[in-house]
NUMAR-45844 format. One line per 10 residues: number of its first residue (from 1); their letters; for each residue x, y, z of C-alpha. Coordinates in steps of 0.1 Angstrom, whole numbers, padded with zeros to 4 digits. Each point is the difference from the previous one (the first is absolute). Last residue first. Layout:
% NUMAR-45844
NUM) A) X:Y:Z  ...
//
This chain:
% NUMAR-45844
598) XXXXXXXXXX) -0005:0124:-0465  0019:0018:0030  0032:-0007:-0015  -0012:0015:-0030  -0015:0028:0014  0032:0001:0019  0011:0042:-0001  -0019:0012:0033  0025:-0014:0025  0034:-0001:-0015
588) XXXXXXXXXX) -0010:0035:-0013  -0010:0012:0036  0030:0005:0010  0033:-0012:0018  0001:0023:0017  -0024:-0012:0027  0025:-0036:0000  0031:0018:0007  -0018:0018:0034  -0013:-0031:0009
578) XXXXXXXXXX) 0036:-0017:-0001  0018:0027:0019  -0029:0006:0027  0006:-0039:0009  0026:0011:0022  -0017:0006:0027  -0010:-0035:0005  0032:-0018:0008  0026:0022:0011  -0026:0031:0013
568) XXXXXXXXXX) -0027:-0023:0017  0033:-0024:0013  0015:0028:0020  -0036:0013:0012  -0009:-0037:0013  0037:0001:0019  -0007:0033:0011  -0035:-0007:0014  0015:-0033:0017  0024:0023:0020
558) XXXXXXXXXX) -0027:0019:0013  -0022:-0028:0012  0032:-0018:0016  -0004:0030:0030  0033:0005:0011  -0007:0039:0001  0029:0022:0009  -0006:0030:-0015  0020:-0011:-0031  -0026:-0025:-0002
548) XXXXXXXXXX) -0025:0022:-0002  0009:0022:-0026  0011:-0024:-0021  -0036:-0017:0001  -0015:0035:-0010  0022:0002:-0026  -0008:-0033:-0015  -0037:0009:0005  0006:0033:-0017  0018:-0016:-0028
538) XXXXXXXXXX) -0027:-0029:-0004  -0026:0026:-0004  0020:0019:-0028  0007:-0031:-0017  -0039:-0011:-0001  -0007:0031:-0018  0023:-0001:-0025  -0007:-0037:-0003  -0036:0009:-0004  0009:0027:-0028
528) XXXXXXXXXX) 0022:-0030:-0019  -0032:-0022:0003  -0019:0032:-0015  0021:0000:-0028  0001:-0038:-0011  -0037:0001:0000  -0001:0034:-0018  0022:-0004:-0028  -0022:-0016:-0026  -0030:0019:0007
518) XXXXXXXXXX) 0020:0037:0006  0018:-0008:-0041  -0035:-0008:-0013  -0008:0035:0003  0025:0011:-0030  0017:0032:-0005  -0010:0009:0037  0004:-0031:0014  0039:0001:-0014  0006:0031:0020
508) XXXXXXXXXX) -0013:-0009:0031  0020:-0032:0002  0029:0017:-0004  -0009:0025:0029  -0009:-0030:0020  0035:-0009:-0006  0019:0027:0008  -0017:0010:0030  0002:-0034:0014  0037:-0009:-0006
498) XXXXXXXXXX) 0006:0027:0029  -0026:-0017:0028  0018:-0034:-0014  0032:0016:0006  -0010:0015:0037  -0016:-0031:0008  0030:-0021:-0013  0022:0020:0022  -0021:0000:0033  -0002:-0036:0010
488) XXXXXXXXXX) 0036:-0013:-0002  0013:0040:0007  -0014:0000:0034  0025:-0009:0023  0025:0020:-0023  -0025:0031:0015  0007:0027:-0030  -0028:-0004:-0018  -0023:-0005:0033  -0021:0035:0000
478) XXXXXXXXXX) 0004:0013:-0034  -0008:-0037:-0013  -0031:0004:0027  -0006:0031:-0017  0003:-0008:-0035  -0028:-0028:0008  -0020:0019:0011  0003:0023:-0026  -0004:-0031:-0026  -0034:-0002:0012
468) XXXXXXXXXX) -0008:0038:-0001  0013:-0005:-0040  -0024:-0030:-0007  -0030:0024:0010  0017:0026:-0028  0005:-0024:-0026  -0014:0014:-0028  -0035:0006:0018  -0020:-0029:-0020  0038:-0016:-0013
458) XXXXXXXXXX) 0003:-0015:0038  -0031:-0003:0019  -0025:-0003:-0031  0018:-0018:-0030  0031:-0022:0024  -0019:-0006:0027  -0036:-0004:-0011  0017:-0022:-0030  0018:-0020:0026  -0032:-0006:0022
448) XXXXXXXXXX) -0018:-0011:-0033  0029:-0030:-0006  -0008:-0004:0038  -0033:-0010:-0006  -0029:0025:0012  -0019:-0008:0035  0010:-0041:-0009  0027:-0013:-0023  0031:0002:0025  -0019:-0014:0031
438) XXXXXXXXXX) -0012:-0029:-0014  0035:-0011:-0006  0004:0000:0037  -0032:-0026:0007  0017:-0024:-0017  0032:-0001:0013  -0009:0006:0036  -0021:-0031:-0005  0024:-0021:-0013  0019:0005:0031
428) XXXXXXXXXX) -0021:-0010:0023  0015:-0029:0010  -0030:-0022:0007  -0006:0008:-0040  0033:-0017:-0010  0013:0014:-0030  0026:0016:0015  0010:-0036:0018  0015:-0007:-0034  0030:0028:0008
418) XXXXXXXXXX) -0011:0021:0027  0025:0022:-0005  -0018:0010:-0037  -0035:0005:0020  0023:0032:0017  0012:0007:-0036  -0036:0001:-0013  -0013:0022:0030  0029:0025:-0004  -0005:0001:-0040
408) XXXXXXXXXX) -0038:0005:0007  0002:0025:0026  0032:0018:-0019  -0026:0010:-0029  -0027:0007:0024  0022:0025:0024  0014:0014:-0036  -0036:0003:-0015  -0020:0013:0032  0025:0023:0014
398) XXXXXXXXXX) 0014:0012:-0036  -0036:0012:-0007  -0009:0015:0031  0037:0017:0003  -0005:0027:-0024  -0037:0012:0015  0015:-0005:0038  0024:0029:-0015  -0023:0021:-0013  -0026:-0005:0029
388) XXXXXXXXXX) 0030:0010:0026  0011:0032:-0017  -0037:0007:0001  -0008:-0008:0037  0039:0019:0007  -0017:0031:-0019  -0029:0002:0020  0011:-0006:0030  -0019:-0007:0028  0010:-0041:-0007
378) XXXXXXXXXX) -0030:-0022:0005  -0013:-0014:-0034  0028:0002:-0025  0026:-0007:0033  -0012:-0030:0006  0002:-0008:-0035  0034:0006:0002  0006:-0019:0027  -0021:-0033:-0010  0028:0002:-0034
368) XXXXXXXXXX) 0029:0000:0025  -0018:-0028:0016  0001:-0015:-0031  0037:0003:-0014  0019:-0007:0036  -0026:-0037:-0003  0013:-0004:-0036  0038:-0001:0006  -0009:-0022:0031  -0015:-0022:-0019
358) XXXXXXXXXX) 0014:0005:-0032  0035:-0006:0017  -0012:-0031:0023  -0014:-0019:-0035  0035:0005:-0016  0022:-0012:0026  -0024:-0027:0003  0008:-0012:-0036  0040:0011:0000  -0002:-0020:0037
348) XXXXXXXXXX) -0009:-0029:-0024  0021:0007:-0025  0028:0002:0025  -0003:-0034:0016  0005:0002:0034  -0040:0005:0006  -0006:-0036:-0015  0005:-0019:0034  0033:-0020:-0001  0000:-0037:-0004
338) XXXXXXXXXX) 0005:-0034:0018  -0002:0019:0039  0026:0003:0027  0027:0023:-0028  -0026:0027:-0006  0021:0025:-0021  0019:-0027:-0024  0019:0019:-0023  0006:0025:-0023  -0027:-0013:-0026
328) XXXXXXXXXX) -0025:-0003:0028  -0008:-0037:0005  -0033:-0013:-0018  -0036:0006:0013  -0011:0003:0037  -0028:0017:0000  -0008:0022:0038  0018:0039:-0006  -0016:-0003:-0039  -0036:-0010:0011
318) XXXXXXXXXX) -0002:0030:0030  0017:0024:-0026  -0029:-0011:-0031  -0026:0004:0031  0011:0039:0007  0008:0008:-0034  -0034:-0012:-0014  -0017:0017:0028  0017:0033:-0012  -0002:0004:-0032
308) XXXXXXXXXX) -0038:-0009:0007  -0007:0028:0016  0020:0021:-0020  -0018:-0011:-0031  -0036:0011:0017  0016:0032:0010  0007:0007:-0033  -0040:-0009:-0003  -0010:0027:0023  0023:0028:-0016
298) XXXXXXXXXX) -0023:-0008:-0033  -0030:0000:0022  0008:0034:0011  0005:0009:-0030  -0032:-0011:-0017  -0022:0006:0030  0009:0039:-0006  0001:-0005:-0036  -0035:-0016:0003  -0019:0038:0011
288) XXXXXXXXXX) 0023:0019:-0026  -0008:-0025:-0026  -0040:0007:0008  0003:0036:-0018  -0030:-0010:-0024  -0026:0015:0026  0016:0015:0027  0009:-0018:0038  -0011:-0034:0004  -0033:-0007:-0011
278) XXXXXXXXXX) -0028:-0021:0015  -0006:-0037:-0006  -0032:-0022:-0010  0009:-0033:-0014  -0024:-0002:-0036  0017:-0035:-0004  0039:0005:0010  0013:-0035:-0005  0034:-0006:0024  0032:-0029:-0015
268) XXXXXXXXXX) 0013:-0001:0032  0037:-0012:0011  -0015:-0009:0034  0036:-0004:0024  0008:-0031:0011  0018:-0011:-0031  0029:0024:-0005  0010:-0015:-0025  -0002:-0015:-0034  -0037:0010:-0001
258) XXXXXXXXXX) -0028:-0016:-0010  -0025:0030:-0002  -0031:0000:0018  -0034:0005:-0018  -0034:0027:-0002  0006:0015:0032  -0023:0024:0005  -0013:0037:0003  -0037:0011:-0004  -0003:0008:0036
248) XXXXXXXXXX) -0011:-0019:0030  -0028:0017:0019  0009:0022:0029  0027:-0001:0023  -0002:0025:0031  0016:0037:0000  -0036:0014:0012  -0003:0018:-0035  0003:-0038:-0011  0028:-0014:-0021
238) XXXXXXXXXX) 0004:-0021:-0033  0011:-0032:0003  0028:-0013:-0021  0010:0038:-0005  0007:0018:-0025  0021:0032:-0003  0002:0017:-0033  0029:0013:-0018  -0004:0015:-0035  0017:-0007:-0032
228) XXXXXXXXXX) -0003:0020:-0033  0037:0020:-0002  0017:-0033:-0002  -0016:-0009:-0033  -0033:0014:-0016  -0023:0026:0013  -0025:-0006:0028  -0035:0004:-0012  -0014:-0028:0015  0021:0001:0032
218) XXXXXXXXXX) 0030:-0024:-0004  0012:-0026:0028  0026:-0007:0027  -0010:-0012:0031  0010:-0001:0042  -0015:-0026:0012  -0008:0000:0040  -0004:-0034:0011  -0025:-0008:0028  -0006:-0025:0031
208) XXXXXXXXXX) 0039:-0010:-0003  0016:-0035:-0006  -0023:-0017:-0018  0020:0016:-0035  -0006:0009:-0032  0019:0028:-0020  0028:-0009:0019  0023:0005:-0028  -0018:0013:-0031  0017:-0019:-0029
198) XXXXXXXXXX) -0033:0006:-0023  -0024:0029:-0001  -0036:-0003:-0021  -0020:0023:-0008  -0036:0024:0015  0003:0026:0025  -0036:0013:0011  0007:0041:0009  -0009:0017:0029  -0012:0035:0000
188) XXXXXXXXXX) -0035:-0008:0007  -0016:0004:-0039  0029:-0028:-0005  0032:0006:-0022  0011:-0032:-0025  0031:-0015:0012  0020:-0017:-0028  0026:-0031:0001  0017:0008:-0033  0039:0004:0005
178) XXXXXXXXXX) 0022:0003:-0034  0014:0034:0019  0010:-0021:0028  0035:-0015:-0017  0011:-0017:0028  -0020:-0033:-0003  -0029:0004:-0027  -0025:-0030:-0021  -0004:-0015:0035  -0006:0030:0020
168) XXXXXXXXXX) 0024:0015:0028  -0010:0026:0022  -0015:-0006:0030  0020:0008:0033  -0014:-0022:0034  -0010:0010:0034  -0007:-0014:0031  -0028:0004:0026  0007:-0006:0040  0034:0009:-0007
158) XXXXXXXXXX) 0001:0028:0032  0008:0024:-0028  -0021:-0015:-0030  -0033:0005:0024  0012:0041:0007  0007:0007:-0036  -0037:-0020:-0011  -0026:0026:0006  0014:0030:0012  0030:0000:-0025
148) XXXXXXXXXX) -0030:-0002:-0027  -0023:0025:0012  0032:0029:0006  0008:-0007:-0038  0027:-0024:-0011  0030:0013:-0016  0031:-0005:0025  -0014:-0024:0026  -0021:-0015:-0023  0035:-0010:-0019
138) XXXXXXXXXX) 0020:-0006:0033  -0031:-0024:0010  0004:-0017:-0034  0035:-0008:0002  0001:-0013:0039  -0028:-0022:-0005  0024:-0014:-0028  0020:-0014:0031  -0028:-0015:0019  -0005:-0030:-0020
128) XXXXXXXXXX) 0032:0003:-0023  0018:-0013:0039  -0017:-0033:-0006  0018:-0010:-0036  0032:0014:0017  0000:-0018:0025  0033:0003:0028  0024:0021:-0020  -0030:0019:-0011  -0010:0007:0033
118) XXXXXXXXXX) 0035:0007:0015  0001:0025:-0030  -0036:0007:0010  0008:0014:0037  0032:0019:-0014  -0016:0023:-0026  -0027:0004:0031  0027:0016:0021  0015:0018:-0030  -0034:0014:-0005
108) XXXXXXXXXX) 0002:0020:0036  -0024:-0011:0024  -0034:0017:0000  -0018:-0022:0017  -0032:0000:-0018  -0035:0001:0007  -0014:0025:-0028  0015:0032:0014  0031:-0014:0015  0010:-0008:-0041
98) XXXXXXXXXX) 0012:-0034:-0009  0036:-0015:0015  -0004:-0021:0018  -0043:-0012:-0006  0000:-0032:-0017  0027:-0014:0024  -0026:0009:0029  0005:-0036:0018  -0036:-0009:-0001  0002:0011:-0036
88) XXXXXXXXXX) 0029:-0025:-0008  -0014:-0022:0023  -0032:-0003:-0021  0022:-0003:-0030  0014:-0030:0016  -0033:-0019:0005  -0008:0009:-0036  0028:-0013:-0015  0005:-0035:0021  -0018:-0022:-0024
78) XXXXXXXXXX) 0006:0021:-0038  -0022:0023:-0009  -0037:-0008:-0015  -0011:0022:-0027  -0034:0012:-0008  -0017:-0002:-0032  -0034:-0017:0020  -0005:-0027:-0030  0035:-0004:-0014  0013:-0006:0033
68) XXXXXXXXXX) 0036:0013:0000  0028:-0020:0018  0037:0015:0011  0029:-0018:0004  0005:-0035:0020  0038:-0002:-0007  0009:0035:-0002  -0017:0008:0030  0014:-0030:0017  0037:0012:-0009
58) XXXXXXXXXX) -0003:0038:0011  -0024:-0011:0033  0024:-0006:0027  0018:0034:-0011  -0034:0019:0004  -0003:-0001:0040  0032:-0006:0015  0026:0014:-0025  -0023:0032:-0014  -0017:0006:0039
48) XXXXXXXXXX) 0035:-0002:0018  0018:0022:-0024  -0026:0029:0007  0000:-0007:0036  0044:0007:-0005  -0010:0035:-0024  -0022:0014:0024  0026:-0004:0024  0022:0011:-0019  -0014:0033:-0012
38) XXXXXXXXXX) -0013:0008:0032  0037:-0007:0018  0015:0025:-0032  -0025:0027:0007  -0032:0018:-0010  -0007:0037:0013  0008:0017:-0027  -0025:-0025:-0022  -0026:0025:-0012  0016:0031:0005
28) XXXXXXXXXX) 0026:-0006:-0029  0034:0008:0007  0006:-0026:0028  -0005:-0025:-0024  0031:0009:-0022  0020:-0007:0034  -0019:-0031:0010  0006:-0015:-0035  0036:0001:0006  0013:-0017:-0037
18) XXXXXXXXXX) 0030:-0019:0011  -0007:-0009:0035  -0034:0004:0014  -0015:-0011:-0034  0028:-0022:-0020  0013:-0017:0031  -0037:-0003:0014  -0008:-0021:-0027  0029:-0022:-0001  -0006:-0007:0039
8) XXXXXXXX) -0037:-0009:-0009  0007:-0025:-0026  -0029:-0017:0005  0005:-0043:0004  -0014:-0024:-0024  -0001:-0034:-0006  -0006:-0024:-0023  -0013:-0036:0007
//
C-alpha cells in the first residue's frame, strides 16, 4: 500500500523562511494579525485530514468509481466519499480562506494553496469535489449581483453546496466561440438555458444537497464568436426566497465519461433542458465572469501536478531505500544482505532526484503565485494590487503547464523505480501516472498555456511583464554575484535571465513575418520561461539554506536543499540549451510535410 506523509517542514521552509509571508501579510489589514504558529498549526490539522481521512480512500475510489442511474440522472460517489466530505465541512476546510462576510475564515490563500496540495497529494479525484467550488464562488464573488452572492455565496462557503464550471461542448473544447448551448430571456428576468456540456467535473455528485453551475451560453441575439457568450448561474435545485431548495432544475447528467484517471471523480456528460439560470455580470461579457474561474482553476490544476509530484517521490524513495537489486557498481554497500537496495544506483537517485526538485521547485512557484493573488484582492495599494495581477497573469500559464508537464514526467520516473511492481495497482503507482496526464489536457492544454504565454503575456505588451520578472531576477544576481558560495546557482540564472531577452526578441520578430513561427516555438519557450522561473526559486532557497548553515544550523533539512538545488541546475537546468535550439528551429520543418502528413 502507498503511503504518504505532508511535507510540512518543506512548506514552512519556503513560507516563513524563504519567502516571509508573515511580513507581506502584515501589509494588508486583513491578515496583520496572523502569525507563523497560526499558520502551522492550521497547516499540521490540515495534513492530518488529507493523509487520515482521503489517503485511505485514493486507491478504493479509483477502483469502485462513480455510478449514474440512468433513471434518476444522479451520480453515486465512491464508498467513503461522502462520509469524508461531511468531515471536510464539519472540520471547516470549505470555509479557510473565503470571505468573513459569507462564513469564512479569512486565512491567507497561501494557507489554503497548502491545504489542497496535501489534498491532491492525498486524492486528487476527491479533492476536484470541493476544489472547483473554490472557482465558481471567486467568480460570483467578483461579478455576481448582491441576490446571487446572497443566495448561494454563503452555502458554497461552509461547502454545504458545490459548484461546477460549464463550458465545454462536444463539437468545441477551447475554442468557445463555436459554443451553442443558448438561453432564451424569461418575462421574469430569468432565462431557460437549453445544450449540452461535456467533461464537466463534478457536474453530478451525492455528495452535497446542491451544486451551483456556473454556465456558458448565447442570448438570442448574441453576436457571433467569443464576443456572444454570456454567463449564467444554474443551479441543480433552484432556491427559495427563504434560501431553502425548491424543485429540481432542468440540469442533468446525461452519461459519465470513462476516463483514464482520476476515476472517483463524476467526469459528467450534463443535459441543459430548458434549465433555468440567471446572469452573471453583462449580457455577452460572460468571459470576464469564467476568466476568473478560469485562472484560478488553471493555478488549481498546477497544484494538482504538485500533489502528485510529490506522493510519487515520497513512495518511489520508501521503494528504492527497501529493494535489494544488484551490487552498486563501486561496490558492495550492504555487505550482511545478498544485494544492495536500488537507491545506490545513480539512475535511480537521477529519478528521485528529479521528482524531489519539481516538488519542491514547484511548491516555492505556487505559494508564490497564492501571494500574489493575495495581494490582487487585499493589498491597500493600488499599484502593488496591479503590479501583482500582471505578474500572477504571466505566471498562471507557466504554473499550470510547467507544474503539469514535470507532474507527469516526475510520476512516470517514480512508477519507473518501481520497476514491474509500477504496474501494480496495490502500489499506487500506476495511478499517479494516470491521473497526472489528465492534468496537462484539462482547463486549457498546455500546448494553449504556451501560446497564452508566449502571444498574450510576452509579445501582447512586448515584453514588459517578462521584464519585471527578469528584474528580480537581476536583483538577486545584483545581490549574490559576487558570493563564490553562490556562484553554482546564481550564474546560469543570470545567463539564462540574459539569453532571454535575446531570444524572445527573435522569436518576436519571426511571428510577426509569419504567425506560425509563435505556434511552433511556444511549447519549447514557455518550458524555457518555467526553468527561468524555477531557477530563481531554487537560488533563493539555496541561499537561504547557506545562510543558515553558516549561522550554525546542523539541521540535515538545509543541507538536503543544497544538494536537491545542485543537482536541479546540473541535471535539469540545463535542458534550457536544447529547447531553446529546438524553437529556432522553425516552423518550416513543422508546417512544410503535406506529403509527409498524407
Amino acid at each position: 500500500m502507498p503511503v504518504y506523509n505532508p511535507p510540512l517542514r518543506d512548506m514552512q521552509f519556503v513560507m516563513h523562511e524563504v519567502l516571509k509571508v508573515t511580513d507581506t501579510f502584515r501589509e494588508m489589514p486583513a491578515h496583520a494579525e496572523i502569525d507563523v504558529d497560526t499558520i502551522n498549526a492550521v497547516l499540521e490539522e490540515a495534513g492530518k485530514f488529507a493523509s487520515q481521512v482521503i489517503f485511505p480512500l485514493n486507491i478504493s475510489g479509483d477502483t469502485e468509481g462513480c455510478k449514474l442511474d440512468p433513471k434518476t440522472h444522479e451520480v453515486t460517489t465512491p464508498k467513503g466519499f461522502k462520509e469524508a466530505y461531511k468531515q471536510y465541512i464539519e472540520g471547516g476546510w470549505a470555509a479557510l480562506s473565503s470571505d468573513p462576510e459569507y462564513g469564512g475564515q479569512g486565512l491567507p490563500l497561501a494557507v489554503n494553496q497548502c491545504l489542497y496540495e496535501m489534498m491532491n497529494s492525498a486524492n486528487q479525484a476527491w479533492t476536484m469535489y470541493p476544489g472547483l467550488t473554490h472557482g465558481a464562488y471567486a467568480s460570483l464573488h467578483t461579478h455576481g449581483t448582491d441576490e446571487q452572492k446572497a443566495t448561494y455565496l454563503a452555502k458554497m462557503v461552509s461547502g454545504e453546496w458545490t459548484g461546477t464550471m460549464c463550458l465545454t461542448e462536444p463539437h468545441c473544447g477551447t475554442d468557445l466561440g463555436l459554443m451553442r448551448t443558448k438561453a432564451e430571456p424569461q418575462p421574469d428576468g430569468t432565462y431557460k438555458l437549453t445544450g449540452n456540456k461535456i467533461f464537466i467535473s463534478a457536474g453530478e455528485h451525492d455528495m452535497a444537497e446542491n451544486i451551483v453551475h456556473l454556465v456558458l451560453a448565447r442570448l438570442p441575439d448574441a453576436p457571433p464568436g467569443i464576443k456572444g457568450i454570456s454567463l449564467f448561474v444554474v443551479p441543480k435545485f433552484l432556491v427559495n426566497q427563504d434560501g431553502s431548495l425548491g424543485a429540481r432544475n432542468g440540469i442533468y447528467c446525461g452519461g459519465l465519461e470513462h476516463k483514464m484517471g482520476i476515476h472517483g471523480n463524476a467526469t459528467c456528460q450534463m443535459v441543459l433542458d430548458g434549465a433555468v439560470g440567471t446572469m452573471v455580470g453583462q449580457p455577452n461579457k460572460g468571459m470576464q465572469g469564467m476568466f476568473v474561474m478560469m485562472n484560478a482553476a488553471r493555478l488549481g490544476v498546477g497544484n494538482q501536478s504538485l500533489g502528485l509530484t510529490e506522493v510519487a517521490y515520497q513512495n518511489a524513495l520508501a521503494y528504492a531505500k527497501d529493494r535489494i537489486q544488484m551490487r552498486s557498481l563501486s561496490g558492495p554497500k550492504a555487505k550482511d544482505k545478498p544485494a544492495d537496495p536500488i537507491i545506490v544506483h545513480p539512475d535511480v537517485r537521477r529519478m528521485l532526484l528529479t521528482a524531489k526538485a519539481y516538488a519542491e521547485g514547484g511548491r516555492a512557484l505556487a505559494l508564490f503565485c497564492s501571494v500574489l493573488l493575495e495581494k490582487v484582492h487585499s493589498h491597500p495599494d493600488e499599484k502593488v494590487r496591479k503590479d501583482s495581477d500582471e505578474m500572477l497573469s504571466l505566471l498562471t500559464p507557466i504554473s499550470k503547464a510547467f507544474l503539469t508537464d514535470n507532474g507527469y514526467l516526475a510520476a512516470t520516473e517514480c512508477q519507473q523505480v518501481f520497476g514491474g511492481h509500477g504496474y501494480i495497482k496495490e502500489w499506487g503507482m500506476e495511478q499517479f501516472v494516470r491521473d497526472a496526464r489528465i492534468n496537462m489536457i484539462y482547463e486549457g492544454t498546455n500546448t494553449i498555456q504556451s501560446l497564452d504565454l508566449l502571444g498574450r503575456k510576452v509579445l501582447g505588451n512586448n515584453g514588459a511583464t517578462l521584464r519585471k520578472f527578469g528584474k528580480l531576477v537581476g536583483r538577486l544576481v545584483e545581490e549574490e554575484g559576487v558570493n563564490e558560495k553562490m556562484a553554482e546557482f546564481i550564474n546560469p540564472v543570470a545567463y539564462l535571465g540574459e539569453q532571454m531577452t535575446k531570444f524572445t526578441t527573435e522569436i518576436g520578430f519571426k511571428a510577426l513575418q509569419n504567425p506560425d513561427e509563435a505556434g511552433a516555438a511556444a511549447v519549447p519557450y514557455l518550458r524555457v520561461a518555467g526553468h527561468l522561473v524555477f531557477g530563481y526559486f531554487w537560488a533563493l532557497m539555496a541561499r537561504e539554506a547557506l545562510q543558515k548553515i553558516a549561522a550554525g544550523s546542523t539541521d540535515p533539512f538545509y543541507t538536503a536543499k543544497l544538494q536537491t538545488a545542485r543537482f536541479y541546475f546540473a541535471k535539469l537546468f540545463p535542458e534550457t540549451a536544447t529547447l531553446m535550439r529546438t524553437a529556432r528551429a522553425g516552423a518550416a520543418v513543422l508546417m512544410n510535410t503535406d506529403e509527409a502528413l498524407a
